[in-house]
C-alpha positions in Angstrom: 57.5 -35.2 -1.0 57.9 -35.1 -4.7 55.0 -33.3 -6.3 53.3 -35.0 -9.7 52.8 -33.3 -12.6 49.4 -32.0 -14.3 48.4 -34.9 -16.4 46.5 -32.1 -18.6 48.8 -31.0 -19.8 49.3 -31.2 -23.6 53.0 -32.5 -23.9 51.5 -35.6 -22.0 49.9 -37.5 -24.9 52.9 -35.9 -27.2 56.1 -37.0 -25.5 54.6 -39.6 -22.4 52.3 -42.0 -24.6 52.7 -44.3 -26.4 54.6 -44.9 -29.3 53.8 -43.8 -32.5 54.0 -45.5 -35.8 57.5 -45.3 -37.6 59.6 -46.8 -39.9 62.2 -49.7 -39.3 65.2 -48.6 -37.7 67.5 -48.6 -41.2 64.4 -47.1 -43.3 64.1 -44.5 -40.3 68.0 -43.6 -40.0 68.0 -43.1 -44.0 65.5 -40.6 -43.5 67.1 -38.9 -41.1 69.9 -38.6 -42.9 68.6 -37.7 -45.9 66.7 -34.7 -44.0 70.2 -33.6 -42.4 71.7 -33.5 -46.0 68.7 -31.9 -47.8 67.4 -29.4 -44.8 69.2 -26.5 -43.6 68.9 -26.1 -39.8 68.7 -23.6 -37.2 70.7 -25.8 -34.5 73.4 -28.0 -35.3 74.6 -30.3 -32.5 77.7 -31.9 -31.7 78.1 -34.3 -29.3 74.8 -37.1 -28.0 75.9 -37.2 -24.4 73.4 -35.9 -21.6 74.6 -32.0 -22.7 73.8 -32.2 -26.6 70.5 -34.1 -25.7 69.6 -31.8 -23.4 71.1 -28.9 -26.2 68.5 -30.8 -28.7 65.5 -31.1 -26.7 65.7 -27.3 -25.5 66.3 -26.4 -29.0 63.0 -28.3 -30.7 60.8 -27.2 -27.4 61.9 -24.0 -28.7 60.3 -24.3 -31.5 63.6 -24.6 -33.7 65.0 -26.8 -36.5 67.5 -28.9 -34.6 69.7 -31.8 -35.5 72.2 -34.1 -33.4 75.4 -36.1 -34.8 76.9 -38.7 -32.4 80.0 -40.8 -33.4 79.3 -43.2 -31.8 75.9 -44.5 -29.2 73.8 -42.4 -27.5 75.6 -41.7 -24.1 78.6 -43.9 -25.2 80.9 -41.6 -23.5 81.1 -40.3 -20.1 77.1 -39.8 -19.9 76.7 -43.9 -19.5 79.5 -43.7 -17.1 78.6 -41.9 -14.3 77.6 -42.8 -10.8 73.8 -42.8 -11.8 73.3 -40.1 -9.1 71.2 -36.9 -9.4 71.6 -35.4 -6.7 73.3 -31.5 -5.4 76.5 -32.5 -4.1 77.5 -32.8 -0.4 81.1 -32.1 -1.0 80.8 -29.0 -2.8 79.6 -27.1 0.4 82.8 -27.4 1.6 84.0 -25.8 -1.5 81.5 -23.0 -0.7 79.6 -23.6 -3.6 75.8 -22.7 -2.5 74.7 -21.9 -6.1 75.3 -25.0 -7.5 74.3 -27.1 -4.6 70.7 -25.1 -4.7 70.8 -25.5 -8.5 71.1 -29.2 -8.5 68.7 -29.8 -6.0 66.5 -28.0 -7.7 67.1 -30.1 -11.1 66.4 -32.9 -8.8 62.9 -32.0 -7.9 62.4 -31.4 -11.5 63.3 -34.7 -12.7 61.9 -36.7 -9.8 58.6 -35.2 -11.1 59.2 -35.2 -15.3 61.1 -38.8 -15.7 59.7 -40.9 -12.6 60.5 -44.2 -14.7 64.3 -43.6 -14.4 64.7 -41.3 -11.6 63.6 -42.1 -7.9 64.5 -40.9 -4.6 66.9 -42.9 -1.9 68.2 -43.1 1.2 71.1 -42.2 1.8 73.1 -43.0 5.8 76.4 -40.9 6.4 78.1 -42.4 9.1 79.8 -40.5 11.4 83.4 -40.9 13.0 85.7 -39.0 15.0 85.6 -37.1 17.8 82.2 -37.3 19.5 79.9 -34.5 19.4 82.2 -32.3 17.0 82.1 -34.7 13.9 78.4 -34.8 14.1 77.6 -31.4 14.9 79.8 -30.5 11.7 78.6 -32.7 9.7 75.1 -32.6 10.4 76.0 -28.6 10.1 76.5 -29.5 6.2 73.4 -31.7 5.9 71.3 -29.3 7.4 72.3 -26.7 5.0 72.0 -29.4 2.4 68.1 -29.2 3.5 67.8 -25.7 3.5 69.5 -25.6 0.2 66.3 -27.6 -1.5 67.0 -31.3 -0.5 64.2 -30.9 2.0 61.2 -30.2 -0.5 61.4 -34.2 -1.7 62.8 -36.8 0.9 62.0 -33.8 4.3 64.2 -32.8 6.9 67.5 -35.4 7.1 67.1 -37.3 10.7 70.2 -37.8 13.3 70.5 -41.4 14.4 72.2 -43.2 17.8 74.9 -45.7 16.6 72.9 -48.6 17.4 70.1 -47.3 15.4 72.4 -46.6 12.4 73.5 -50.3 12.7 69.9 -51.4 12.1 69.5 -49.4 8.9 73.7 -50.8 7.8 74.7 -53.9 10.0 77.8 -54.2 8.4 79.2 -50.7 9.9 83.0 -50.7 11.2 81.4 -50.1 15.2 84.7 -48.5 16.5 84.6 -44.7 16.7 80.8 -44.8 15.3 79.3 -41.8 16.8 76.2 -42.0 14.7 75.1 -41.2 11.6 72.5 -38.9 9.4 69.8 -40.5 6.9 68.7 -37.8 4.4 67.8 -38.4 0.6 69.2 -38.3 -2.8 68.0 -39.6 -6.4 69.2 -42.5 -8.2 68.9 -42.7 -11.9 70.1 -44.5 -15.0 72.2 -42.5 -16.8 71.9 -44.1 -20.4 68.5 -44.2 -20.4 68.0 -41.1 -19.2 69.9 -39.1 -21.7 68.4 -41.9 -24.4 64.8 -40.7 -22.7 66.2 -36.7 -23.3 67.3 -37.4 -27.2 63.6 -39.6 -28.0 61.7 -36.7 -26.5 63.3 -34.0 -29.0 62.6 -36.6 -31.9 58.8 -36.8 -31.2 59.0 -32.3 -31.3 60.6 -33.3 -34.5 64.5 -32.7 -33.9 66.7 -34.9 -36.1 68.7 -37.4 -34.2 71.2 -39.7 -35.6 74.8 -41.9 -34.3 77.5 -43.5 -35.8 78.3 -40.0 -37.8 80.7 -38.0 -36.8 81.1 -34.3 -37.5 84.9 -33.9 -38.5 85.3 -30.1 -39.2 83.2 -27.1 -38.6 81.8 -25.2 -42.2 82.7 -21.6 -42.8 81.6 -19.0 -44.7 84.0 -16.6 -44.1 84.1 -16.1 -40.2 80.4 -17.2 -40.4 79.4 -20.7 -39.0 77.4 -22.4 -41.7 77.2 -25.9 -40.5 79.1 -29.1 -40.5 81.0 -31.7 -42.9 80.0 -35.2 -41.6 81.1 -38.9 -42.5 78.2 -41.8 -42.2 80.4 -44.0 -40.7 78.6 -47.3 -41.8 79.0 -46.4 -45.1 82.0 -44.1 -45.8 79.5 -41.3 -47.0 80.3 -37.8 -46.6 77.9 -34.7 -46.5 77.3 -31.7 -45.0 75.2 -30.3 -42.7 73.6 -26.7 -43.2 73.2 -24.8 -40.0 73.0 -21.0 -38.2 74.4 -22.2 -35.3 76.5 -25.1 -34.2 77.1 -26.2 -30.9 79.8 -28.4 -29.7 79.0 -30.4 -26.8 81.5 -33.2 -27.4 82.7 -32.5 -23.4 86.1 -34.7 -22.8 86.9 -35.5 -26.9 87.6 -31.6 -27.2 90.9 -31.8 -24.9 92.7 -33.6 -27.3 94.2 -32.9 -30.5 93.1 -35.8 -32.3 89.5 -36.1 -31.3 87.9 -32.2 -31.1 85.9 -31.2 -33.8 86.8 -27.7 -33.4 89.6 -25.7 -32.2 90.3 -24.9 -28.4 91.0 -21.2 -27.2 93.8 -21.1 -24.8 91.9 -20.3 -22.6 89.5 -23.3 -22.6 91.8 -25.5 -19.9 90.4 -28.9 -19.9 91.3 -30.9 -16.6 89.8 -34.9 -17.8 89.3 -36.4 -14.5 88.8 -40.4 -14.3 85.9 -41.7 -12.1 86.0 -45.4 -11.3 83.1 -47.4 -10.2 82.5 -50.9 -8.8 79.1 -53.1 -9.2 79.0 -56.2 -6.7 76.2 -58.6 -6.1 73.7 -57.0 -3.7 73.6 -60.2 -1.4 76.9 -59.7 -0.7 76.7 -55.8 1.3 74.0 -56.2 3.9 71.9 -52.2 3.8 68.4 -51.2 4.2 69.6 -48.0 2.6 72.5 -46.3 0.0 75.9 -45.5 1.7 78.2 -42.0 2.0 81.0 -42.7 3.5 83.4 -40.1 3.9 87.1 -40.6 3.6 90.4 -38.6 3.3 88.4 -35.4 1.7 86.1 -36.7 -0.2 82.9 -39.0 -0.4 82.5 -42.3 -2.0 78.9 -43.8 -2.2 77.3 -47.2 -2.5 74.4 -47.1 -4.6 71.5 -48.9 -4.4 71.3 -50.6 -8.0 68.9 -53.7 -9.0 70.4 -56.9 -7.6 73.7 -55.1 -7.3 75.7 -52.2 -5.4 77.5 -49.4 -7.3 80.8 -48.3 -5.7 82.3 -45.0 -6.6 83.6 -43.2 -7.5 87.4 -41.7 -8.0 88.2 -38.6 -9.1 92.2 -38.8 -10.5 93.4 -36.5 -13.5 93.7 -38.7 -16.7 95.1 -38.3 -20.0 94.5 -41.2 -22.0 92.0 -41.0 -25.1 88.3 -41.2 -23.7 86.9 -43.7 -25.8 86.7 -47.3 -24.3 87.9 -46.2 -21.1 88.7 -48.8 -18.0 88.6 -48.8 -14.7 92.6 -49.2 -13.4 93.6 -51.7 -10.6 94.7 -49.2 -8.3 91.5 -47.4 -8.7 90.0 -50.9 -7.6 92.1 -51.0 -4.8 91.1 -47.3 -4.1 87.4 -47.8 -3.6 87.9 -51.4 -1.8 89.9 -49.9 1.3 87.5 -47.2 1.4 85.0 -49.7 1.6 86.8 -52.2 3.9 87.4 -49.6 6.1 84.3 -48.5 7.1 82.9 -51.6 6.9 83.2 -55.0 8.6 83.1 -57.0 5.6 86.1 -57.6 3.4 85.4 -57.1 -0.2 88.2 -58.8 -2.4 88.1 -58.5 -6.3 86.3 -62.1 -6.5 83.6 -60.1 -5.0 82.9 -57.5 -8.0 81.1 -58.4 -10.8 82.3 -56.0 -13.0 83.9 -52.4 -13.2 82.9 -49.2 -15.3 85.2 -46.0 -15.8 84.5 -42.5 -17.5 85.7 -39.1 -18.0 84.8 -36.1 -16.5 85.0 -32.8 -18.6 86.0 -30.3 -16.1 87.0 -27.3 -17.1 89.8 -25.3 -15.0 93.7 -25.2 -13.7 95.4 -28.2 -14.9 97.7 -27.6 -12.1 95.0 -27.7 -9.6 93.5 -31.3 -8.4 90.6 -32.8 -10.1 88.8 -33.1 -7.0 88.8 -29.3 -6.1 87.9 -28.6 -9.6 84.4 -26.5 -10.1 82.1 -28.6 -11.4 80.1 -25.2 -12.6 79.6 -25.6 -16.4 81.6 -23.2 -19.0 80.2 -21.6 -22.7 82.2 -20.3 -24.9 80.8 -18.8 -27.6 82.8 -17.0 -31.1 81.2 -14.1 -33.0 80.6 -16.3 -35.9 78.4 -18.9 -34.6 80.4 -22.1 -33.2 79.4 -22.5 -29.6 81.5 -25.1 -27.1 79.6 -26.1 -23.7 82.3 -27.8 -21.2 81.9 -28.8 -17.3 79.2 -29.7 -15.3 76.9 -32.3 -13.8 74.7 -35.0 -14.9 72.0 -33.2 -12.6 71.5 -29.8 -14.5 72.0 -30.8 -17.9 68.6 -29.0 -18.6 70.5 -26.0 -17.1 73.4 -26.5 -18.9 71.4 -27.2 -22.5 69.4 -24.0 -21.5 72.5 -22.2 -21.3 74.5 -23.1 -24.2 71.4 -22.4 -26.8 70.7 -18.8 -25.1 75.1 -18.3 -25.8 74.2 -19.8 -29.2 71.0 -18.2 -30.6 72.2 -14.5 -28.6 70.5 -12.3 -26.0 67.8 -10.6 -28.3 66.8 -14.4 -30.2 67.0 -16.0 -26.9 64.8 -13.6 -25.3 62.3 -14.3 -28.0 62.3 -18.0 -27.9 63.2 -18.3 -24.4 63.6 -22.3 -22.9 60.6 -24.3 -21.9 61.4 -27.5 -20.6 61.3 -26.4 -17.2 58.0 -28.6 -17.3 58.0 -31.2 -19.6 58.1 -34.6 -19.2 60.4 -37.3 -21.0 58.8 -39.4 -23.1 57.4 -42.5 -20.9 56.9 -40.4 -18.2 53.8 -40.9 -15.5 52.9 -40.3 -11.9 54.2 -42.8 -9.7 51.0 -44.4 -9.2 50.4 -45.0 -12.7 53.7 -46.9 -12.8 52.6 -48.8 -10.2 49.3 -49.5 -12.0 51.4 -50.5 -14.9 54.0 -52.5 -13.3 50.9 -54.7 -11.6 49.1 -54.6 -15.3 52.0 -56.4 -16.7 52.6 -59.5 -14.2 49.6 -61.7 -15.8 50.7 -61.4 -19.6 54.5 -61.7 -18.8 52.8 -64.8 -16.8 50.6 -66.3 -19.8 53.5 -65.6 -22.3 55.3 -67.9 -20.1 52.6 -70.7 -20.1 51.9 -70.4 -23.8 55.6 -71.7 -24.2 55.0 -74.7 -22.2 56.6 -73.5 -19.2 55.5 -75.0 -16.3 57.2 -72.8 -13.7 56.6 -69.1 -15.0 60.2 -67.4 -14.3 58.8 -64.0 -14.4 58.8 -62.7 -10.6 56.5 -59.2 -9.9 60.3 -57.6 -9.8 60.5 -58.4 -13.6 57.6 -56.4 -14.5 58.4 -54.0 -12.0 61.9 -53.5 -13.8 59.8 -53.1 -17.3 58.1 -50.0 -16.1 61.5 -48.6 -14.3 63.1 -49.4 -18.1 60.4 -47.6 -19.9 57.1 -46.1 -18.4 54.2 -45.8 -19.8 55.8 -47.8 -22.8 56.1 -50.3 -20.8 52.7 -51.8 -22.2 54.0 -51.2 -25.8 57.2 -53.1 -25.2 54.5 -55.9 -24.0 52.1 -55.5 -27.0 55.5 -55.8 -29.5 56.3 -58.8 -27.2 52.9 -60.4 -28.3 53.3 -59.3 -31.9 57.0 -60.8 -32.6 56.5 -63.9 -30.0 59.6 -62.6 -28.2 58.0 -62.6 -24.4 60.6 -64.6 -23.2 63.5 -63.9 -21.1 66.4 -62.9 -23.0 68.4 -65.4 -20.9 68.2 -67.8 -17.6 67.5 -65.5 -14.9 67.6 -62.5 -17.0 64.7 -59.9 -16.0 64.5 -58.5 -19.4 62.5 -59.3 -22.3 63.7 -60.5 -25.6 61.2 -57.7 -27.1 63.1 -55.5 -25.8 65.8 -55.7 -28.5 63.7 -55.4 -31.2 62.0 -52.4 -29.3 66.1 -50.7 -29.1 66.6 -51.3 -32.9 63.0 -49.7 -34.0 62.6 -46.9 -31.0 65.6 -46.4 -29.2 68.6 -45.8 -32.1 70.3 -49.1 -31.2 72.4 -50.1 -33.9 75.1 -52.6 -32.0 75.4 -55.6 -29.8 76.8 -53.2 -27.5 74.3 -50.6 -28.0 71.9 -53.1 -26.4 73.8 -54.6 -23.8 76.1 -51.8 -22.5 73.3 -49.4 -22.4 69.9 -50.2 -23.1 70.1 -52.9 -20.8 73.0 -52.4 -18.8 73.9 -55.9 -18.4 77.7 -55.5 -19.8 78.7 -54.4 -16.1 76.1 -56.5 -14.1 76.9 -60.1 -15.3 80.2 -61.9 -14.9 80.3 -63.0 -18.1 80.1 -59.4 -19.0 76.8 -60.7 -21.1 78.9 -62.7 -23.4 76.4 -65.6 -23.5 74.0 -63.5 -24.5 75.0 -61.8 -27.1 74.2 -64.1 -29.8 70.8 -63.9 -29.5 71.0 -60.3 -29.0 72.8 -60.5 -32.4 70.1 -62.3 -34.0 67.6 -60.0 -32.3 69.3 -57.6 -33.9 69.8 -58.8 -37.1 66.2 -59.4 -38.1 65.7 -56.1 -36.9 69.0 -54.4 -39.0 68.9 -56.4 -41.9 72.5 -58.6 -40.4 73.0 -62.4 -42.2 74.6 -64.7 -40.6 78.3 -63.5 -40.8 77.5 -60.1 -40.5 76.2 -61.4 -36.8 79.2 -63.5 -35.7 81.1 -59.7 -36.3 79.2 -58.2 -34.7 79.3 -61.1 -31.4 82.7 -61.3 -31.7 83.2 -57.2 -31.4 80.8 -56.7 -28.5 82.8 -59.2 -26.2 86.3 -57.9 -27.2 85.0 -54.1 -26.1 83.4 -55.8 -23.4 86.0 -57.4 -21.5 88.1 -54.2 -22.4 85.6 -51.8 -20.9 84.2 -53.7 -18.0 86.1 -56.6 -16.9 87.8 -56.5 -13.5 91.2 -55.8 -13.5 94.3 -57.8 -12.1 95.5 -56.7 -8.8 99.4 -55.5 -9.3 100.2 -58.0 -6.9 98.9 -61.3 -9.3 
C-alpha cells in the first residue's frame, strides 16, 4: 500500500504548511515582474503546463535562480485537459514499452506519497470478452506484468474475477461474451491543480512565476542564449528577461508557425494528437469502481470523478491551433458507442453534462498514427543555450523536468547540482490520515458559518469538507480561516460544494487572474455544470474584482468573456444528424 512520507523532514513546514503572508495578487504580480525585469536568471522557462512547472520546481530545488512566463493560465493548455490519470499505461505493453510503463509506475508511487490531496488510488475493472480462457489468460498476461512492472507496490497484486462477481462490482456490464474481468489499481488526479500545486511549490523555494506574459522571441548574444523579450499582456509592456539558459516547454504551441517561440529543427516532427473526454452525472452509470474497457486497439476509461464520470479519451491526429480547443461531435459519438457497447445502458448526448478536448504533444512520424506514437519524452538541446522538451506523460513530468534542466545546465553543472525532488512534497501535502483529521476538523465551522447566516438547514454535507481538503490539504484550514476573515463561508452557489473563499484564496495564492481562471480550473466547474457555470460567474466576477481591483464594467467584461470561451470550450456538441 502507499507508503507516507517522513513528516520530519524539513521541506514539510516550507512547502506543506500553511500559507505565508504575501502581498495582494496585483501588488504580488508587479513584484514579480519587476524582479524578472531587474534580475538576471540562471533558468528561464517557457511554457506553465505540467513540463515547465515541473522544469521550475526542479530548477529552484536545485538551488537555482528560475523564472516561469505563461501566456496564458497556469495549465491552460493541454495540462488541464487530460484524462486526470496518473497511472503507467496498459496499452503501451503491447507497444513493448517496459521502460516507460516501470517509469510511470514508479512516478505514481511517488506522487501517491508527495501530493495525497490531489492524487489517490482507484479501482480500476477490465472486462473481458472473447474467446473464453484465451482473452483472459492474455489479458491477465498484461496485467500481471503490469504488477511486476511496479503497479503492485500500491493497490497489491490485480485479482481475476467470475462474471457474476464482476457484475456486482459494474451492474451495468453488456453480459453476452463476459468471460470475466481483472480489478487492479491506478491513480486519479486533478490535473490543474496539480501542475498549479507543482508551480506554488517552486514559488515558496523562491522561483519567479508569473501568466498572461508571453515570451515572443528568444535573446541572443551571438549564438549565445541570453534570455527572453516578453510582452505583459494586461498592459502592452515589453521587457526582457536576462537568462543562462532557456528552456522551452511550450509542448503543442511549438508545431506551428504562428505560435512557437523558437524555431523547430527538421528534425523535431510534432504529431498533435486530439484527446476527447466526456463528464456525465454519476447517478446516471451505476459502478462501485473506474472502468477499462478495451475496444478496437485501444482503451477508453471511465473515471471516477466527484458526482460525475470522465469518459475518454480519443487519440486522432489534429491540426487546428491548440488554444481553446473543443471536443468534435464525431469524437462524441466515438466514446458513446464505445460505451454503449460494453454496457447495457444507452448514453445519448442529453446524458453528458459537458465535454473537454486537448492536445497531445507527441513527438514522432507524422505519417505514423497518433495512437502508436511513443509517448517517451524528447530534449533537444543547441550549443548556445535554448533548450526544447517535447512528448510525454502527465505521470513523469518530474522525470521529464529532471531531464530537460540536466540537457540545459550540461553534464558537468548537472552533476554538481543534481535534481532533488525525488522526495519532496507539493505544497498542501499530508499523510492521508491527517487529511482525514482535517476534512472531519472542518465540518463544524463550515456548519456554524452556515447558522450564523440564518440558515436553518446547514447545506454543507461531510462530502463538502471532504472536497476542501481534496482541493487543498493542509490549506484547507487556511482557506477556512480566510473564509471567517472576509465573511465568504458560504457556498458559491445552490448546491455548489465550494466555498465563496475560495475565490478570494485563487486571486491572492493561486495566480488566478480570470473568471475562467477560477472556474475552468481552480474549480473545475466549467465542464461539471450544464450551464457550463454561467450563473455563477458573476459572483465569481465580483469575487474577483474586490480581489483584482475590477469596477463594475470591468466585471460585466470579464462575465461576458468567460461564458463565450465557455460554451466554446466545453459545451456539448450537435450530433451531425440534428
Amino acid at each position: 500500500m502507499v507508503r507516507d512520507w517522513d513528516p520530519a523532514s524539513w521541506e514539510l513546514d516550507l512547502v506543506a504548511g500553511g500559507e505565508p503572508a504575501s502581498l495582494p495578487g496585483p501588488a504580488k504580480r508587479a513584484a514579480t515582474l519587476g524582479r524578472l525585469a531587474d534580475e538576471r536568471l540562471d533558468l528561464l522557462v517557457v511554457g506553465g503546463g505540467f513540463v515547465g512547472a515541473g522544469a521550475l520546481l526542479d530548477a529552484a530545488r536545485r538551488g537555482l535562480r528560475a523564472g516561469l512566463v505563461e501566456q496564458e493560465d497556469i495549465a491552460s493548455g493541454t495540462s488541464s485537459r487530460s484524462s486526470r490519470l496518473i497511472h503507467g499505461g496498459l496499452r503501451y505493453l503491447e507497444q513493448l514499452r517496459f521502460g516507460l510503463v516501470a517509469e510511470a509506475l514508479g512516478e505514481r508511487s511517488r506522487l501517491l506519497r508527495l501530493a495525497p490531496h490531489l492524487v489517490t488510488l482507484q479501482p480500476f475493472l477490465f472486462p473481458v470478452y472473447g474467446i473464453p480462457l484465451v482473452h483472459q489468460a492474455f489479458y491477465g498476461a498484461g496485467i500481471f506484468l503490469y504488477d511486476l512492472l511496479g503497479a503492485r507496490r500500491d493497490g497489491g497484486f490485480a485479482r481475476h474475477l467470475r462474471p457474476s462477481t464482476a457484475l456486482e462490482f459494474a451492474p451495468q456490464l453488456r453480459r453476452r461474451g463476459l468471460n470475466g474481468a481483472i480489478l487492479y489499481h491506478d491513480a486519479v488526479e486533478d490535473d490543474a491543480r496539480l501542475a498549479l500545486a507543482v508551480i506554488r511549490t517552486a514559488i515558496r523555494l523562491d522561483a519567479l512565476a508569473v501568466t498572461r506574459v508571453r515570451a515572443t522571441a528568444p535573446l541572443f548574444d551571438g549564438e549565445r542564449i541570453i534570455g527572453a523579450h516578453v510582452v505583459d499582456r494586461l498592459t502592452g509592456n515589453e521587457f526582457d528577461v536576462m537568462a543562462d539558459r532557456v528552456i522551452d516547454a511550450t509542448g503543442v504551441w511549438a508545431a506551428r508557425p504562428e505560435t512557437r517561440f523558437a524555431e523547430v529543427h527538421a528534425e523535431e516532427r510534432f504529431v498533435p494528437s486530439r484527446g476527447s473526454h466526456l463528464l456525465i452525472r454519476h447517478d446516471r452509470l451505476k459502478s462501485e469502481v473506474g472502468l477499462t474497457l478495451r475496444t478496437r486497439g485501444r482503451v477508453v476509461f471511465v473515471i471516477p470523478w466527484p458526482g460525475h464520470w470522465i469518459i475518454g479519451t480519443t487519440d486522432h491526429p489534429d491540426s487546428r491551433p491548440p488554444e481553446g480547443l473543443s471536443a468534435p461531435g464525431e469524437d462524441v459519438d466515438e466514446l458513446l458507442d464505445v460505451v454503449n457497447r460494453r454496457l447495457d445502458i444507452d448514453l445519448s448526448r442529453g446524458d453528458i453534462v459537458g465535454t473537454y478536448a486537448g492536445m497531445r504533444p507527441l513527438v514522432g512520424d507524422p505519417g505514423r498514427s497518433s495512437v502508436k506514437t511513443s509517448r517517451e519524452h524528447h530534449v533537444s538541446g543547441e550549443a548556445g543555450g535554448l533548450v526544447r522538451i517535447s512528448g510525454g506523460k502527465y505521470t513523469t513530468y518530474r522525470v521529464m523536468a529532471r531531464d530537460v534542466v540536466d540537457a540545459a545546465l550540461g553534464r558537468r553543472a548537472a552533476k554538481r547540482r543534481p535534481s532533488r525532488t525525488k522526495e519532496l512534497p507539493l505544497v498542501g501535502a499530508a499523510p492521508r490520515s491527517e487529511l482525514d483529521q482535517i476534512a472531519d476538523s472542518l465540518v463544524q465551522p463550515l456548519r456554524d458559518a452556515a447558522a450564523a447566516r440564518g440558515e436553518t438547514r446547514a447545506p454543507w454535507p461531510p462530502r463538502v469538507a471532504r472536497r476542501l481538503a481534496d482541493r487543498h490539504g493542509r490549506q484547507a484550514v487556511d482557506v477556512m480561516a480566510l473564509a471567517s476573515e472576509l465573511d465568504l463561508a458560504a457556498p458559491l452557489g445552490l448546491g455548489i460544494d465550494h466555498l465563496e473563499a475560495e475565490v478570494a484564496w485563487a486571486a491572492r495564492h493561486e495566480l488566478a487572474l480570470s473568471v475562467d481562471d477560477v472556474l475552468a480550473r481552480r474549480m473545475r466547474l466549467a465542464q461539471e455544470l450544464p450551464d457550463r457555470a454561467a450563473s455563477l460567474a458573476p459572483r465569481v466576477a465580483e469575487l474577483l474584482g474586490d480581489e483584482l481591483g475590477w469596477d463594475a464594467h470591468r466585471q460585466d467584461r470579464e462575465v461576458a468573456a468567460y461564458r463565450s470561451t465557455a460554451r466554446r470550450e466545453y459545451a456539448v456538441p450537435r450530433s451531425r444528424l440534428e
